[in-house]
N, C-alpha and C positions, 0 to 999 in steps of 0.2 A: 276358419270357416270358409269352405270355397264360396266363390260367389255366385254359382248359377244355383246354389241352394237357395240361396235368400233368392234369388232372382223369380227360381220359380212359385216360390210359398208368396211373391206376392201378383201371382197373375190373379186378375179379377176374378172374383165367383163366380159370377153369371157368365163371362165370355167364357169360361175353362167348362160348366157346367153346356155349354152350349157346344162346344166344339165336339165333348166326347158324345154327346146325345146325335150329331151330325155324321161324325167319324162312325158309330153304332151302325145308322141307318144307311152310310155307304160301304159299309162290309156289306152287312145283313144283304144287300141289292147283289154283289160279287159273290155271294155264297163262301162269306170267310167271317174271320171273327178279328175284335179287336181288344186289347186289353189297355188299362190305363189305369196309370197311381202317379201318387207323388212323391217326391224326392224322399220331401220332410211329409208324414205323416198328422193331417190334426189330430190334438187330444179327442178322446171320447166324449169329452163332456162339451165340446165347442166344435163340431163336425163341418159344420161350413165353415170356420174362420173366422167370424163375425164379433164374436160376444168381443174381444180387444177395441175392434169401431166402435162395441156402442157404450163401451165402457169411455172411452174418449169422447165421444156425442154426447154421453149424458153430463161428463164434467162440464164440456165448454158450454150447453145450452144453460144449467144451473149456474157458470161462473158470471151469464151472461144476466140473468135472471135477477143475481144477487146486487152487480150492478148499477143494475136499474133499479131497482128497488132504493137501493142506496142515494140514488141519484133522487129521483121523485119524494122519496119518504123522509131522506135525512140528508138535505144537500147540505144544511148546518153545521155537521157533523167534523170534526175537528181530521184533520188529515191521516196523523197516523192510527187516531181510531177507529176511520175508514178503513186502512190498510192492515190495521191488527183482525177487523171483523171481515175481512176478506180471507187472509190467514186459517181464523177460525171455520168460517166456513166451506174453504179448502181442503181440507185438514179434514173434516167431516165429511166430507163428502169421499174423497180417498180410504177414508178407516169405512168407510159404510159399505161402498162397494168392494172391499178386502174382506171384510166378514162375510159377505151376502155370497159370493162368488166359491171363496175356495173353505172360510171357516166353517162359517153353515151349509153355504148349497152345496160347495165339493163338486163346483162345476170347471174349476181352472187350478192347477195348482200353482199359485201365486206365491211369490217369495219375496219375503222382510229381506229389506225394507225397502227394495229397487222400487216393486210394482207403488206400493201407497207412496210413496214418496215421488215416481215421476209422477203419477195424477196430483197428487197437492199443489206440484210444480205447473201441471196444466192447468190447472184451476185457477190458480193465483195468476195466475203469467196472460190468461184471457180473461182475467176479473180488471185484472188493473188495467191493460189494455186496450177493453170496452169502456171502461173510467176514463183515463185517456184521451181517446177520439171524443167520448159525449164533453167530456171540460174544455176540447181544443173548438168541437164544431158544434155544441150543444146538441139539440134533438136532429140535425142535420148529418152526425156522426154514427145513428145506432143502428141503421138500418145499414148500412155499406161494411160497418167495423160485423157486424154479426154476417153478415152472406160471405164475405171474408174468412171468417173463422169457421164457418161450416164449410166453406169450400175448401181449405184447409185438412181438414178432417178428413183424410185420403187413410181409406184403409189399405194400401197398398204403400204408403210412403216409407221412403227409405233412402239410402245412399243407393243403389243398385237396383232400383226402382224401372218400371218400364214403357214408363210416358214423363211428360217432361214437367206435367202436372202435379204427379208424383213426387218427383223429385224437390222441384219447387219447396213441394206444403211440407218436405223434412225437416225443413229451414223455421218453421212455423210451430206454435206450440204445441200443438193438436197432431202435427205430424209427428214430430218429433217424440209427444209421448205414446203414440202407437207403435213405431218403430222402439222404442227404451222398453216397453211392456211385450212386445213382441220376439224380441231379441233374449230376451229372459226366458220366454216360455219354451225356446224352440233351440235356441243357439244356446244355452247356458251361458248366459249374459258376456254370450260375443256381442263387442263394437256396443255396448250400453254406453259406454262413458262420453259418447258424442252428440249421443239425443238427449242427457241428464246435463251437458254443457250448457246445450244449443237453452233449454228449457230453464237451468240459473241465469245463462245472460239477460233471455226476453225476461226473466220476474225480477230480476235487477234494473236493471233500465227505463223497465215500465213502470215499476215503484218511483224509482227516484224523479223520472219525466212525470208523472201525474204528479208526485210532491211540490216541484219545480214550476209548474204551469199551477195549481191552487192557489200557492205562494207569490207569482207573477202571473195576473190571471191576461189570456189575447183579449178577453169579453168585457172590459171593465163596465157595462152596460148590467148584466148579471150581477159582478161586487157589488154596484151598489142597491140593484135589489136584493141581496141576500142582508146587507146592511139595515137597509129598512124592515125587514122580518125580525131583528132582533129588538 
């Protein structure tokens, strides 16, 4: 895959849509014309480029969701059945947007078991993560770990990325399954196997550090009200 392909499939929407609506309007004024495409073509059923962002927004804001939920609702809740019902609803959430997209809507053609599998991986990998921060810094942790993962959420992210920001949030789980789900649609899953790394390491790590800090809590303040709860 050369790399000014990937380079240019992630110039921003709106600054690409602005420059040709600019370049139009200084022909138009010289009395000439201009023409403009791109390398790599969007599918027809995703013309801006977008639905992959918001397929990765909708994981991490639900993974964030779930979370808290968990957190407020069943802080009781025994550790790895925290992380089995993060799982499950990872998992769900990926087979949901796999069906919705390419089985039923036939708006992306998605392929088993890359795309569902790297959102499971984002889901879980920013479910435990938001778990995480809220067990390390309680309610002090949700609001920073979540603008975090949404800023994160670079629809342009990639290795060959073209701001630094970008590059950055590849590193991140949210980038990284944009880039694994992007790389599939467009490259016939060139360079997948570094955003499905990047996205095992963070749901490995995150799992076992949130299991770790449960286990040894920093908050011993909190242990002993959840002690008195029972």
């Amino acid at each position: 895959m050369h790399p000014s392909l990937r380079k240019e499939l992630t110039v921003p929407v709106i600054v690409s849509v602005l420059l040709v609506g600019t370049a139009a309007l200084m022909a138009f004024s010289f009395g000439s014309a201009v023409k403009s495409g791109d390398d790599v073509d969007h599918l027809s059923g995703d013309p801006q480029g977008l639905t992959v962002y918001l397929m990765a927004l909708t994981t991490v804001v639900i993974a964030c969701l779930t979370a808290i939920q968990l957190r407020e609702q069943a802080e009781d809740l025994p550790v790895w059945w925290n992380v089995l019902f993060t799982v499950g609803i990872s998992i769900g959430v990926a087979v949901t947007l796999y069906i919705g997209l390419d089985a039923a809507g036939n708006v992306l053609p998605l392929s088993l078991p890359t795309v569902p599998v790297a959102l499971a991986l984002v889901g879980f990998s920013c479910g435990m993560l938001f778990a995480l921060a809220v067990e390390l810094f309680d309610r002090w942790g949700t609001l920073p770990t979540w603008l975090l993962l949404l800023a994160m959420t670079q629809p342009a992210a990639g290795e060959n990325a073209s701001t630094v920001m970008e590059r950055f949030a590849y590193w991140f789980p949210p980038g990284a399954g944009i880039a694994a789900v992007r790389d599939t649609l467009y490259f016939d899953g060139a360079s997948v196997d570094t955003p499905l790394k990047i996205l095992l390491a963070w749901s490995v790590i995150t799992m076992l550090a949130f299991a770790w800090f449960r286990y040894h809590p920093v908050d011993h303040r909190r242990t002993k009200r959840r002690r008195a709860k029972r």
